[in-house]
VOPAGU-2260 file (C-alpha; in pm, 1 decimal, decimal comma):
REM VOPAGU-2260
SITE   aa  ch    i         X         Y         Z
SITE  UNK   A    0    9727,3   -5071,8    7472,2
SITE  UNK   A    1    9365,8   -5131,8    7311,8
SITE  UNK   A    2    9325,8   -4752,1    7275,5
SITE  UNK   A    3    9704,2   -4741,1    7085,6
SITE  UNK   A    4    9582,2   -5038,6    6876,4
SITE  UNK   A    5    9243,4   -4827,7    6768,6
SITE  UNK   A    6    9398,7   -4535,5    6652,2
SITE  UNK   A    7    9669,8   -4747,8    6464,4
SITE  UNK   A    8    9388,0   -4925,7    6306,5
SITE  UNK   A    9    9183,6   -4564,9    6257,4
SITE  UNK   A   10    9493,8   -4455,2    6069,1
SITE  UNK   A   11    9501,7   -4796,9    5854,9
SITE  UNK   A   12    9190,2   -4763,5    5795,7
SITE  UNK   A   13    9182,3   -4391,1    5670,6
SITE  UNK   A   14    9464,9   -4503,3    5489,4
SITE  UNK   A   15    9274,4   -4756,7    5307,5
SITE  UNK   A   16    8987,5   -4525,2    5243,2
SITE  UNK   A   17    9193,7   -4224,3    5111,7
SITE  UNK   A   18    9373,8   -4442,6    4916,0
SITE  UNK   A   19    9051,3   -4575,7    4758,4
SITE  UNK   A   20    8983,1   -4232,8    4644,4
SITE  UNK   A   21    9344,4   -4151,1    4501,4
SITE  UNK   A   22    9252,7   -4428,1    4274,2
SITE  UNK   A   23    8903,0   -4388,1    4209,4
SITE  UNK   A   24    8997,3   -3996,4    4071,0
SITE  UNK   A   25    9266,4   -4182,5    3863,5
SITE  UNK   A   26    9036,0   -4388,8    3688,4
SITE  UNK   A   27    8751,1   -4099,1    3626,8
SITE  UNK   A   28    9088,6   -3904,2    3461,2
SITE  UNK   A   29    9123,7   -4206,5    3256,4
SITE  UNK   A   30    8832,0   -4255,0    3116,3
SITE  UNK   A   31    8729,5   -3873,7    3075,8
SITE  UNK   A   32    9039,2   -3718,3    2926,1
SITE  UNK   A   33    9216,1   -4019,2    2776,0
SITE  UNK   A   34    9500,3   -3747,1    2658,8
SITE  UNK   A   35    9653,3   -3758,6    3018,7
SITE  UNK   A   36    9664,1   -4120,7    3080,0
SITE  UNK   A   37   10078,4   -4090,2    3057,7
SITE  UNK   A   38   10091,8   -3806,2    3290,4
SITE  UNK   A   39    9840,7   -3907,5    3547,4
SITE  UNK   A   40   10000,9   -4286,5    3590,8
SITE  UNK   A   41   10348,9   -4019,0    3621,1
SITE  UNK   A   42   10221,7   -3953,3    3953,3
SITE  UNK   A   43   10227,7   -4188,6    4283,3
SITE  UNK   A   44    9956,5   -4067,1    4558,7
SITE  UNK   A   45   10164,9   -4160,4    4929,9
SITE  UNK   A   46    9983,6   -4110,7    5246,8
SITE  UNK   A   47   10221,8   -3889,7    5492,1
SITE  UNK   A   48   10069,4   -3738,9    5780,0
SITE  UNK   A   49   10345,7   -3491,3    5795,4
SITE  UNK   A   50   10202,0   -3356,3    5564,3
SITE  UNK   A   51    9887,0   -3083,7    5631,5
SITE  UNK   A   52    9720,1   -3129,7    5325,9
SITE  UNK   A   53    9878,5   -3235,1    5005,6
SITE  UNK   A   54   10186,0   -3183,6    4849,7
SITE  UNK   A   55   10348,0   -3290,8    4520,5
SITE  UNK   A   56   10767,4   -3354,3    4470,5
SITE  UNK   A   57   10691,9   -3409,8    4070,1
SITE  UNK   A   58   10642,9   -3772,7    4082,0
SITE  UNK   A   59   10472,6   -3842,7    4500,4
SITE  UNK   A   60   10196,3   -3749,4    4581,3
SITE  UNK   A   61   10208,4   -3698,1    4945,2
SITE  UNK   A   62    9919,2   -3645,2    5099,9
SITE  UNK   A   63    9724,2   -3644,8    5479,6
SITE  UNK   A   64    9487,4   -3914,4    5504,6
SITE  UNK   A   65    9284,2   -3760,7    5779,9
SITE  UNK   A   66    9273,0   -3416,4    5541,1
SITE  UNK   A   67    9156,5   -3603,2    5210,8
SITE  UNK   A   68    8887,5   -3781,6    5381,6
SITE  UNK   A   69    8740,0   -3461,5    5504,9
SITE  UNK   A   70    8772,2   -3275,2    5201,4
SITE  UNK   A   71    8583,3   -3534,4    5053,6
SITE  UNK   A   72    8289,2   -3516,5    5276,2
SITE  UNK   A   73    8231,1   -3176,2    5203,4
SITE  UNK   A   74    8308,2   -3220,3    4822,9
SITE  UNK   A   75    8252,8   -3601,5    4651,3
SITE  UNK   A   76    8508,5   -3461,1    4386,9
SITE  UNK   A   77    8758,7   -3290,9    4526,3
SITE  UNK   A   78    9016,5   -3542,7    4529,8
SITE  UNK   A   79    8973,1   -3558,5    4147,3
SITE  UNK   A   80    9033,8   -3173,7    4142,9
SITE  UNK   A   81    9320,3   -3210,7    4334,5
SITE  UNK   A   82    9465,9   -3444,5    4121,5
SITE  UNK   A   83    9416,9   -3245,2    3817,2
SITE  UNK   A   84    9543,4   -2947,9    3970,5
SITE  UNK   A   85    9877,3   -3123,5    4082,1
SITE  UNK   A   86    9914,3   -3293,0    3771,4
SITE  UNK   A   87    9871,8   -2978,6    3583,5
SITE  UNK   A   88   10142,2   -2793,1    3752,7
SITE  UNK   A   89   10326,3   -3027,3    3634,5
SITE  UNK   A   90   10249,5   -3068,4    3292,0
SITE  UNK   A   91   10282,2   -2636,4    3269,5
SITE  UNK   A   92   10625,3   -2683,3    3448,7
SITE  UNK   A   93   10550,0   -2451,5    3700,2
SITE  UNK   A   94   10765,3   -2722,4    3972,4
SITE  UNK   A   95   11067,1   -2613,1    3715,3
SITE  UNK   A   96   11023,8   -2219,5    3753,1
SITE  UNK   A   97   11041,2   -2168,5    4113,7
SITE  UNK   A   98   11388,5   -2073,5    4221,2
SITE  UNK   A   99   11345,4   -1797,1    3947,8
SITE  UNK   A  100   11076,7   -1625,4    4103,0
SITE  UNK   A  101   10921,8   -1442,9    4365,6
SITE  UNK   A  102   10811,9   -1747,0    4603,7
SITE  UNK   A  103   10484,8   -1602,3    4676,5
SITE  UNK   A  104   10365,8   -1478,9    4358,4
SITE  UNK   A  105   10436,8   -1768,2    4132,9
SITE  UNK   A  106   10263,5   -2026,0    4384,5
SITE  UNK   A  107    9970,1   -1762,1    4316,3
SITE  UNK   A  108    9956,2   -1693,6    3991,8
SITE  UNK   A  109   10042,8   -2051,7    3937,6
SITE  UNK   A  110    9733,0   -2196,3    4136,8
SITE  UNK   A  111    9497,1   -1934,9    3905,7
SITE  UNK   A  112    9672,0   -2076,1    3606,8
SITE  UNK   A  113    9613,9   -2422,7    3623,5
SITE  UNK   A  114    9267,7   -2338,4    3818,2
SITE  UNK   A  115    9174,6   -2163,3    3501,3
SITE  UNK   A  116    9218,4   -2454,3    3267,8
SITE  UNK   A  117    9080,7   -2664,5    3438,9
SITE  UNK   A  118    8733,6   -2440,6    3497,1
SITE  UNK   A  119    8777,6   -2373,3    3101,5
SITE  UNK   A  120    8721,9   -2752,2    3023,6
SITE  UNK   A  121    8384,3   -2797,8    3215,9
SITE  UNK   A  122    8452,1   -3081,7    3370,0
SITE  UNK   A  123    8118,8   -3230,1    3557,1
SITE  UNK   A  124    8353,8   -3507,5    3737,5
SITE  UNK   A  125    8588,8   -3246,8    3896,6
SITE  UNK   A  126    8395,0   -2971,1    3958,7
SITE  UNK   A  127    8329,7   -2764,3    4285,6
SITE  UNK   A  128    8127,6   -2590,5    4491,6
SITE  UNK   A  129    8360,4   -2216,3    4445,3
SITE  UNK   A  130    8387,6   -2297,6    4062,8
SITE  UNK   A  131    8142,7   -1992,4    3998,5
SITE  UNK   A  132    8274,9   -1730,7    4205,8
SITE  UNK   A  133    8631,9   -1857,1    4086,8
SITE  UNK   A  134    8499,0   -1810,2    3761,6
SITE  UNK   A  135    8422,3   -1450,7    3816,6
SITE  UNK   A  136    8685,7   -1383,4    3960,8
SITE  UNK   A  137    8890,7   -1539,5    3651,7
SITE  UNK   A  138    8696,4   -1315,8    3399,4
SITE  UNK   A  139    8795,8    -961,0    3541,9
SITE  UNK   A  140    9180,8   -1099,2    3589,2
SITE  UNK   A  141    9212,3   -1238,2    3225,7
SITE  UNK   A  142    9040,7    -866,9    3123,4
SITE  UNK   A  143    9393,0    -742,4    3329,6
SITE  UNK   A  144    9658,8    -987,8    3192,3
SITE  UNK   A  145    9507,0   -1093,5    2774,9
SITE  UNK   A  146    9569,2   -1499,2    2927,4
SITE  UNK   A  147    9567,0   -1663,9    3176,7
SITE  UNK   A  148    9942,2   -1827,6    3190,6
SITE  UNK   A  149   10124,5   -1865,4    3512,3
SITE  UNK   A  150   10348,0   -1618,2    3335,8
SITE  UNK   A  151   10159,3   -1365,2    3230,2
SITE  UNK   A  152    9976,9   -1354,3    3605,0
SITE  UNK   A  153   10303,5   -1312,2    3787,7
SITE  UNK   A  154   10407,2   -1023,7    3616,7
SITE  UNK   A  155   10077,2    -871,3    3637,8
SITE  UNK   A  156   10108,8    -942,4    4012,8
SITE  UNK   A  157   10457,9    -824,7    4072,8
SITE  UNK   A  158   10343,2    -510,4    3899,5
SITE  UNK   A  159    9982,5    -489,0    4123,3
SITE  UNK   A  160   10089,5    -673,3    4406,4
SITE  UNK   A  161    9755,0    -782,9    4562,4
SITE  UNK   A  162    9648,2    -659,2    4916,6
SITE  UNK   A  163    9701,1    -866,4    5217,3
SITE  UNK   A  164    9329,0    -956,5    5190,2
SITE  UNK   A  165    9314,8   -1001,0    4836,5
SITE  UNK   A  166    9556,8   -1287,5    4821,3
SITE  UNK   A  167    9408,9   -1434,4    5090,7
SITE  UNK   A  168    9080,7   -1449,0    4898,6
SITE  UNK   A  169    9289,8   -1579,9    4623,0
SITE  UNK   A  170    9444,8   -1867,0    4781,3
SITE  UNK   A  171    9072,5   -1933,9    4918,4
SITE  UNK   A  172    8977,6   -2012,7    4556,2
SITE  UNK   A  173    9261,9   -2126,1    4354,9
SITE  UNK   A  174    9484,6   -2325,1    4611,9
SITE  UNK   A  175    9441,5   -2667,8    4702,5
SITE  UNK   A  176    9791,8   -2778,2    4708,7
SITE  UNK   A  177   10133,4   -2706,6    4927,7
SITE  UNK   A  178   10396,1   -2617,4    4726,1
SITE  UNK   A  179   10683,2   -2694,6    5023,3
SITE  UNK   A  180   10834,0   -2962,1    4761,9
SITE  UNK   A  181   10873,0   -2709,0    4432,0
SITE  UNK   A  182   11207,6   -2560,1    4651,8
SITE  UNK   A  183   11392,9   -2857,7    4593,4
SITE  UNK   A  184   11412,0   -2886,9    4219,3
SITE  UNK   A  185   11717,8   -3101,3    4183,6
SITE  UNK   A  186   11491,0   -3344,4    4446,9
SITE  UNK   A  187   11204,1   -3378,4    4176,4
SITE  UNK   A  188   11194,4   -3781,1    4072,0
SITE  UNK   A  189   11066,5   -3665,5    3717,9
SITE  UNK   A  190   11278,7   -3466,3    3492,2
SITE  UNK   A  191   11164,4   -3145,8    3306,5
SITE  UNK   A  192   11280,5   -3289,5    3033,0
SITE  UNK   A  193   11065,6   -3598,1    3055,0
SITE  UNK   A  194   10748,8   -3377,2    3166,6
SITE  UNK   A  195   10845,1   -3216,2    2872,5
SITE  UNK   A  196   10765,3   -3532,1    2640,1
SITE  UNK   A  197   10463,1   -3570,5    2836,8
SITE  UNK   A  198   10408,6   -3233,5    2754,9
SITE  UNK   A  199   10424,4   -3257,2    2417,6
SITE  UNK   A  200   10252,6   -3599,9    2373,4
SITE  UNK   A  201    9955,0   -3413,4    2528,9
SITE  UNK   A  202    9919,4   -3095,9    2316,9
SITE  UNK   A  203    9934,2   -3344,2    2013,4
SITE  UNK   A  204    9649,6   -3582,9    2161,9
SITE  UNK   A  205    9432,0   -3238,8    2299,6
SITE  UNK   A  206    9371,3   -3166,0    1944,8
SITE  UNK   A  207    9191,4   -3454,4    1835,7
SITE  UNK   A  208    9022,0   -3461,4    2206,3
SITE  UNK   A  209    8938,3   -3093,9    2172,4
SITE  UNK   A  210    8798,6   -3162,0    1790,0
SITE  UNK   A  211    8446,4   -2987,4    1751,8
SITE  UNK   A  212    8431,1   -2904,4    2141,4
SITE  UNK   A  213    8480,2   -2554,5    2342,9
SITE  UNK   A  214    8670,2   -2520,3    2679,4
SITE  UNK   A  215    9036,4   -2617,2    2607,0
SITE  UNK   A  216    9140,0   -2308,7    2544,7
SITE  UNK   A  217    9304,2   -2256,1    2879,9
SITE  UNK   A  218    9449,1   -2558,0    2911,1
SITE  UNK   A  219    9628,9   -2496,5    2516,5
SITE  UNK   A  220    9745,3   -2125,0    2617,2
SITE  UNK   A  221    9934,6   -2303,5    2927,3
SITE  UNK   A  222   10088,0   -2620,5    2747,1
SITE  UNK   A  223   10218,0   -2366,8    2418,3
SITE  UNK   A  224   10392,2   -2190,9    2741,4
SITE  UNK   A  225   10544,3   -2486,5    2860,4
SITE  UNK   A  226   10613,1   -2642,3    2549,9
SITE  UNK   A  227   10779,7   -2352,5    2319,4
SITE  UNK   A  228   11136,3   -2334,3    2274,2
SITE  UNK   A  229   11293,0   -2075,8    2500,8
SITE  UNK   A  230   11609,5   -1879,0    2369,4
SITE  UNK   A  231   11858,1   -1717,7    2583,3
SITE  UNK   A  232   11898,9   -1367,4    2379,1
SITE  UNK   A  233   12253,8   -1363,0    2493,0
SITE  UNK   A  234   12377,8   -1675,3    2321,3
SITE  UNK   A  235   12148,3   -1540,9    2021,6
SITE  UNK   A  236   12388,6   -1213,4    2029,2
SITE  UNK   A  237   12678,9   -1461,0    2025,3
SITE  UNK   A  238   12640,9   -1538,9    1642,9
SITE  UNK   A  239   12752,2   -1190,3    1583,8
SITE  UNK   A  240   13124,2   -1254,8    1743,5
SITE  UNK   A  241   13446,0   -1226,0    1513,3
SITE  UNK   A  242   13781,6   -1332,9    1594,4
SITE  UNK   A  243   13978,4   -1043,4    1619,9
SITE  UNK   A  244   14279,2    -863,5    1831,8
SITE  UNK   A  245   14227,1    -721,0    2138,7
SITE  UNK   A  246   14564,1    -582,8    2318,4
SITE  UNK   A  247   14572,8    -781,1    2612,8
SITE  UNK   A  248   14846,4   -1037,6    2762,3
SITE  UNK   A  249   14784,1   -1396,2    2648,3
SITE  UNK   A  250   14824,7   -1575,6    3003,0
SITE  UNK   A  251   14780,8   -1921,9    2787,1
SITE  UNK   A  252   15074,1   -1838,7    2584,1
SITE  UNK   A  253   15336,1   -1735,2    2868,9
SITE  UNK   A  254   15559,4   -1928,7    2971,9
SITE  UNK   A  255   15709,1   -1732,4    3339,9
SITE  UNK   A  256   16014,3   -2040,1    3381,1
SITE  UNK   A  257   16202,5   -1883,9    3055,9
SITE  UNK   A  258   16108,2   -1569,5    3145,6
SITE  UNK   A  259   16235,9   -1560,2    3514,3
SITE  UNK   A  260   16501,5   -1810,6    3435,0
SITE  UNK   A  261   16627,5   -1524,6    3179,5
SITE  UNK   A  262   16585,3   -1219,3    3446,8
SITE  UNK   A  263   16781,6   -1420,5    3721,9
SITE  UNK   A  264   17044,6   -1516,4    3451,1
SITE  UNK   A  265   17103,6   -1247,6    3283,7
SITE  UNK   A  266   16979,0    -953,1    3463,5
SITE  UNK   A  267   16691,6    -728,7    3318,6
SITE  UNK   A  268   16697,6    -961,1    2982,3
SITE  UNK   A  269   16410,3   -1248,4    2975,4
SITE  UNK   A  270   16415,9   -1520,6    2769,9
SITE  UNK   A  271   16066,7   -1431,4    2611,2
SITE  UNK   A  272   15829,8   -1143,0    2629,6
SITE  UNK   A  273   15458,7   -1188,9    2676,8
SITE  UNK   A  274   15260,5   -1185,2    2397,3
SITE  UNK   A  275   15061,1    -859,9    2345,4
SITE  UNK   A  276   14794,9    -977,2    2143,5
SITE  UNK   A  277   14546,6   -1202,4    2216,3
SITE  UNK   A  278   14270,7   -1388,6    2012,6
SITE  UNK   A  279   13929,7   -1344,0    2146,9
SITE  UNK   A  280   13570,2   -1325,0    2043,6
SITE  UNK   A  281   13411,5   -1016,8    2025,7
SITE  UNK   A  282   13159,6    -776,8    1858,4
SITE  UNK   A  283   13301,5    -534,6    1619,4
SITE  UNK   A  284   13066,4    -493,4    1315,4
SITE  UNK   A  285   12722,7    -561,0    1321,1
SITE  UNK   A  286   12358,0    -407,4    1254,3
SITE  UNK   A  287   12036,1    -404,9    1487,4
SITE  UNK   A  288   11759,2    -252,9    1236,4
SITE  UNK   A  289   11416,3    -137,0    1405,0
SITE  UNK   A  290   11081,4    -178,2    1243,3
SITE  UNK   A  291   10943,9     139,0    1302,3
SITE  UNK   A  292   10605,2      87,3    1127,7
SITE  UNK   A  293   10311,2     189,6    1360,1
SITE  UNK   A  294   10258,8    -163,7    1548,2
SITE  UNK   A  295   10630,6    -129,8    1648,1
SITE  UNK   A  296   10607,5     199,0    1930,7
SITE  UNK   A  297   10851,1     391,0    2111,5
SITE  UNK   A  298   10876,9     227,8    2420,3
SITE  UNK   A  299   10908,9    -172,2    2312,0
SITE  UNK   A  300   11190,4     -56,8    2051,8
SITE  UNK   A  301   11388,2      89,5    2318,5
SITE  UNK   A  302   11339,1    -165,4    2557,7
SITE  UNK   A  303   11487,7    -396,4    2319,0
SITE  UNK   A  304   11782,0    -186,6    2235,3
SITE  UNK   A  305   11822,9    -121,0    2610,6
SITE  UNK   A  306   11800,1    -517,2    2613,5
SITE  UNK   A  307   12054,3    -568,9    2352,3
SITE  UNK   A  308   12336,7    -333,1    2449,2
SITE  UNK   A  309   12304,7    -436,9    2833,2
SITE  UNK   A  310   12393,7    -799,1    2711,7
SITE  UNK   A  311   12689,9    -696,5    2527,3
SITE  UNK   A  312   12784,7    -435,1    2782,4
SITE  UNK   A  313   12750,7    -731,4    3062,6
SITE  UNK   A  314   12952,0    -961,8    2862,1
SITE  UNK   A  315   13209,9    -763,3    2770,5
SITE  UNK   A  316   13183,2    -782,8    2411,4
SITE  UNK   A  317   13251,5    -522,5    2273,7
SITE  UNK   A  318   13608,6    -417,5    2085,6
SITE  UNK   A  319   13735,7    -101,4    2183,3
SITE  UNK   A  320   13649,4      20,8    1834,2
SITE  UNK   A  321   13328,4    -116,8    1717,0
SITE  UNK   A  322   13107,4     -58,5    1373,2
SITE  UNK   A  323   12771,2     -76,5    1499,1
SITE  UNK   A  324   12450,8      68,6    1225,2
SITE  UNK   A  325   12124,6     106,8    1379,4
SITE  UNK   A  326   11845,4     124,8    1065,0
SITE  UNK   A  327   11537,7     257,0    1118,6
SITE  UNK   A  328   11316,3     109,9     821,8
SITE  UNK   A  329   10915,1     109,2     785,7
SITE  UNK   A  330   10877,2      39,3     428,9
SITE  UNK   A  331   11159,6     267,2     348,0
SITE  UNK   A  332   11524,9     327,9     576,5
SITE  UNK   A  333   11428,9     635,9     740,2
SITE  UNK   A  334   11750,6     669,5     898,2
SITE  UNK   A  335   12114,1     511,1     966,9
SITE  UNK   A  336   12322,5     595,5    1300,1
SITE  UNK   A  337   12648,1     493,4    1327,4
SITE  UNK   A  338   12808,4     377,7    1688,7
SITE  UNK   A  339   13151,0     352,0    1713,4
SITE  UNK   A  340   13263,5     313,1    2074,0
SITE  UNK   A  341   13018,3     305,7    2411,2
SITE  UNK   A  342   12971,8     627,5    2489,5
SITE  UNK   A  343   12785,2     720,9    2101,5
SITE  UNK   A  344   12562,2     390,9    2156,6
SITE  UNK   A  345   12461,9     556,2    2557,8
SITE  UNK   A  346   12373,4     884,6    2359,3
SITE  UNK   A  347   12149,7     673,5    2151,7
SITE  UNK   A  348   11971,2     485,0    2412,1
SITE  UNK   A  349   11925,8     792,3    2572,5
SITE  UNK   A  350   11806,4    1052,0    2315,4
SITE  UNK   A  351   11783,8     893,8    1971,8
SITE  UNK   A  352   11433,3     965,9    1809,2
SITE  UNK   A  353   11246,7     655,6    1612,9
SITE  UNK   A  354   11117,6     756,6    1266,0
SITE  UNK   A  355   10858,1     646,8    1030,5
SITE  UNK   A  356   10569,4     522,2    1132,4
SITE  UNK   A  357   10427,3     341,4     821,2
SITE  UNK   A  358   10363,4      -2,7     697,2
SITE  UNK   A  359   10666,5    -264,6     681,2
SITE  UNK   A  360   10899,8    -394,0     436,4
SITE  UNK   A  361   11187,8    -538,4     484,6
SITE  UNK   A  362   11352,2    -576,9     179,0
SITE  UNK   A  363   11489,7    -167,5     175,4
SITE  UNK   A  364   11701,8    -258,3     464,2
SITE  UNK   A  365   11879,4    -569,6     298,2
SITE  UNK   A  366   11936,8    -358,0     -36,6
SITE  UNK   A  367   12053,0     -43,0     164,7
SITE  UNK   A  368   12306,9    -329,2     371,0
SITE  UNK   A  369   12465,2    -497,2      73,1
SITE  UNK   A  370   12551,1     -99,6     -78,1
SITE  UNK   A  371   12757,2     -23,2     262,2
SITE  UNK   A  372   12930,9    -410,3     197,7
SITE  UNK   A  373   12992,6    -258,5    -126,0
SITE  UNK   A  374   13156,9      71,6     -15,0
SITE  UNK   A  375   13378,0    -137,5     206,8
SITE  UNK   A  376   13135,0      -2,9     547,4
SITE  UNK   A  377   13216,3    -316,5     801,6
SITE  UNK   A  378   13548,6    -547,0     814,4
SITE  UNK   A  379   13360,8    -804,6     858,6
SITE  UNK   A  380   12982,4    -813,8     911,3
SITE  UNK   A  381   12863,4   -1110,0    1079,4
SITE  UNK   A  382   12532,3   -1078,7    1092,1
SITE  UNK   A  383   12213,2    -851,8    1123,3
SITE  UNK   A  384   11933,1    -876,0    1422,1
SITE  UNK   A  385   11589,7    -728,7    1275,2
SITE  UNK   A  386   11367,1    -628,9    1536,8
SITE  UNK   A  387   10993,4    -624,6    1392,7
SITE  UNK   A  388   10622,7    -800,7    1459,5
SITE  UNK   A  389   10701,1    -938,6    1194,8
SITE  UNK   A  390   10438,7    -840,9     952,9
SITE  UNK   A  391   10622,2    -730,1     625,3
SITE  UNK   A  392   10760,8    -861,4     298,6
SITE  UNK   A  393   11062,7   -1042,4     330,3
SITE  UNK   A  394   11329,1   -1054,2      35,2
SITE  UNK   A  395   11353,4   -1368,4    -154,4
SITE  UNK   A  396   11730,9   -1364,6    -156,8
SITE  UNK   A  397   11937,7   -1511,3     145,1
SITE  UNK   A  398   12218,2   -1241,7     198,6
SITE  UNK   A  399   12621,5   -1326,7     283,4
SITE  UNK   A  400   12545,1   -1275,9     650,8
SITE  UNK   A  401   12363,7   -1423,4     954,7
SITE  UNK   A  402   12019,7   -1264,4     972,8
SITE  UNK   A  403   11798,6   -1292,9    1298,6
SITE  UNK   A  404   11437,0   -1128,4    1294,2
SITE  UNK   A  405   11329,2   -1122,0    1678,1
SITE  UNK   A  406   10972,2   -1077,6    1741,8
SITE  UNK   A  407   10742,8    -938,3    2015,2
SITE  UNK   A  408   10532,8   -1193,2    2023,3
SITE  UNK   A  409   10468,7   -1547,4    1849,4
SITE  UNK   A  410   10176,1   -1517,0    1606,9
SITE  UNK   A  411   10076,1   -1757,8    1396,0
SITE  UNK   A  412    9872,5   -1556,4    1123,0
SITE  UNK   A  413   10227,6   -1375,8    1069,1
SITE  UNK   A  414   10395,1   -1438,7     700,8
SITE  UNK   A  415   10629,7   -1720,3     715,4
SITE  UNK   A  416   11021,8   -1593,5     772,8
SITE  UNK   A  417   11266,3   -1739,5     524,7
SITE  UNK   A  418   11436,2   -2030,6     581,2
SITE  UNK   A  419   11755,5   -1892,6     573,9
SITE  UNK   A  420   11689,2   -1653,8     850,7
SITE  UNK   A  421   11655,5   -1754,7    1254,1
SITE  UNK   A  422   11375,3   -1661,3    1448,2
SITE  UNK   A  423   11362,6   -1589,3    1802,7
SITE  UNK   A  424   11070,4   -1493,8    1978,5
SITE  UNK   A  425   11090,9   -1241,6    2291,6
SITE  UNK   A  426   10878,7   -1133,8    2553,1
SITE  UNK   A  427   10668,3    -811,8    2549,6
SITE  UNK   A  428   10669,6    -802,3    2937,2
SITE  UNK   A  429   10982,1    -842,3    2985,9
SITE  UNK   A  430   11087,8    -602,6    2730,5
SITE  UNK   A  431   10889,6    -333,7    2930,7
SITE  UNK   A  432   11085,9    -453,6    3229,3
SITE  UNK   A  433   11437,2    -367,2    3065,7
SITE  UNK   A  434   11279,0     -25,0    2986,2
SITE  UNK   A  435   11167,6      60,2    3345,0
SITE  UNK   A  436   10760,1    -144,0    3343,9
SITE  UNK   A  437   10606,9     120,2    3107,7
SITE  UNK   A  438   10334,7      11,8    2880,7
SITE  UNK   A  439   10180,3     208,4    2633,5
């Protein structure tokens, strides 16, 4: 009974102690990097000795007593680290991204991510003993992926899976936490969307913090990741929909009682036909025009038209008849194919040739649109999608129709698109994806 009574009082005790240190790292975050005080008093620290290590459900923090208290003695502040590192997985939404990826990779490439901020910020209170080898280590992978975003790793990994023995070395270095929790997403106590306020709050506050000081550059990469708007390309393409008839029964507007009621009355004679027409939305005229200018290559343009048609194709968008110009502009239109049905826009994908090659202007492709409206070209154009890097001089006039200029990537030091024109940002990896991983 006395011995059942230590070990209960072994476990308060560690408890108590682990506890003490949960709180302690709390305090050190609050005074050193005042920006996080929301998101660190987010998060609750729970002993569980269920639990091997630590573990994080996006608001607990449950942890193993026993575990913490060693860690400790090898490392006075490890249990700071570990705090930062949960809190950061948060903050970069990696809990929210799970179920759409590869399980092992993104608890990877996520670890590195946040592990890479956090090294980038020279923190004296958190640091430890691996820091420099991790660091090394951090260098040669950033030379492989141009940043180091939980994003940009997992693709690089899913492309160079890492060797059984790499990945262990990996873990060695960049994991401290157990990710067992991140499967449950609709378990998590704290929404995305409130992590994404937090989010927010705290790339607003890192600017003044990071005034006049090096080492946040990490940690701003990761929250711009988390915290830019993310389109879904196939609602994008739904802009370009016209009402229009497609022959088709309308199910809404048959009524079977007349009808049967008529063939059982009067033989072979219903009371009402179905109707033959039906309104629904779909693509019939439209243009996709390509900057072809030498920063805009072969294999990214065709990964977004490959990109573009497969989203139509999958949504069944198309009429049966469509009016679909694809311009090829640099700083002239080089050339103008016409698609009229599936088959023509297959040929394209699969043997059309991009021209030009020089610098960009977007203004010939606007003036070469509104003389085809002229001619009476398109029914009814609803819009144009302009696929470019977006370096180029836009036209000062808004045209008749909806105009979207999607871009490669989102850089800053670009000119600034017109107001009357949407913007949608895409991304370059996964536009090599849709085209089969190639990379120039």
């Amino acid at each position: 009974m006395n011995s059942k009574l230590t070990e209960t009082e072994k476990q308060k005790k560690a408890e108590a102690l682990a506890g003490e240190l949960f709180r302690l790292a709390r305090d050190s975050v609050f005074m050193h990097l005042r920006f996080l005080d929301v998101a660190v008093s987010g998060l609750i620290p729970k002993p569980d000795k269920r639990v091997g290590k630590a573990a994080m459900d996006g608001r607990t923090i449950f942890y193993n007593p026993v575990f913490i208290l060693k860690e400790y003695e090898k490392e006075e502040h490890y249990v700071v680290r570990l705090l930062l590192h949960m809190l950061f997985h948060c903050i970069f939404f990696h809990t929210f991204q799970y179920g759409k990826m590869e399980g092992e990779c993104w608890d990877l490439a996520a670890d590195i991510a946040v592990e890479s901020a956090i090294l980038d910020m020279e923190l004296a209170f958190a640091d430890l003993k691996r820091d420099e080898e991790a660091g090394e280590r951090l260098i040669a992978l950033k030379e492989r992926t141009g940043s180091l975003t939980a994003e940009k790793i997992y693709r690089y990994f899913r492309k160079n899976l890492p060797s059984e023995e790499e990945i262990k070395e990996l873990k060695r270095l960049f994991m401290l936490d157990d990710h067992m929790y991140w499967r449950e997403q609709e378990e998590l106590f704290i929404t995305q969307e409130q992590w994404k306020k937090i989010s927010e709050r705290m790339k607003a506050d890192l600017k003044s913090f990071s005034k006049n000081k090096t080492g946040s550059e990490g940690l701003e990469k990761n929250l711009e990741e988390a915290t830019k708007d993310r389109y879904d390309y196939g609602d994008i393409l739904k802009r370009f929909t016209v009402m229009g008839e497609d022959i088709q029964i309308n199910q809404d507007e048959f009524d079977y009682i007349y009808y049967t009621y008529g063939l059982s009355a009067y033989g072979n004679m219903p009371l009402i036909e179905p109707l033959e027409y039906n309104e629904v939305q779909k693509v019939k005229d439209f243009i996709i025009a390509l900057d072809t200018s030498a920063s805009c290559r072969g294999p990214v343009v065709r990964a977004f038209l490959k990109k573009t048609y497969s989203i139509l194709k999958s949504t069944e968008n198309f009429f049966r008849k469509i009016n679909v110009h694809i311009i090829q502009c640099d700083n002239q239109v080089q050339s103008d194919t016409k698609i009229t049905n599936e088959e023509e826009f297959d040929y394209f994908i699969a043997n059309g040739k991009l021209t030009g090659f020089g610098s960009t202007d977007f203004r010939p492709v606007f003036e070469y649109v509104d003389e085809l409206l002229l001619q009476g070209e398109f029914e009814s154009l609803k819009g144009l999608i302009y696929f470019t890097d977006g370096y180029g001089i836009y036209p000062e006039r808004m045209p008749e129709y909806d105009v979207i200029f999607a871009f490669l990537e989102d850089d800053e030091r670009k000119p600034q698109v017109p107001p009357w024109a949407i913007q949608v940002v895409l991304d370059r990896d996964e536009m090599e994806e849709a085209d089969g991983g190639k990379r120039e």
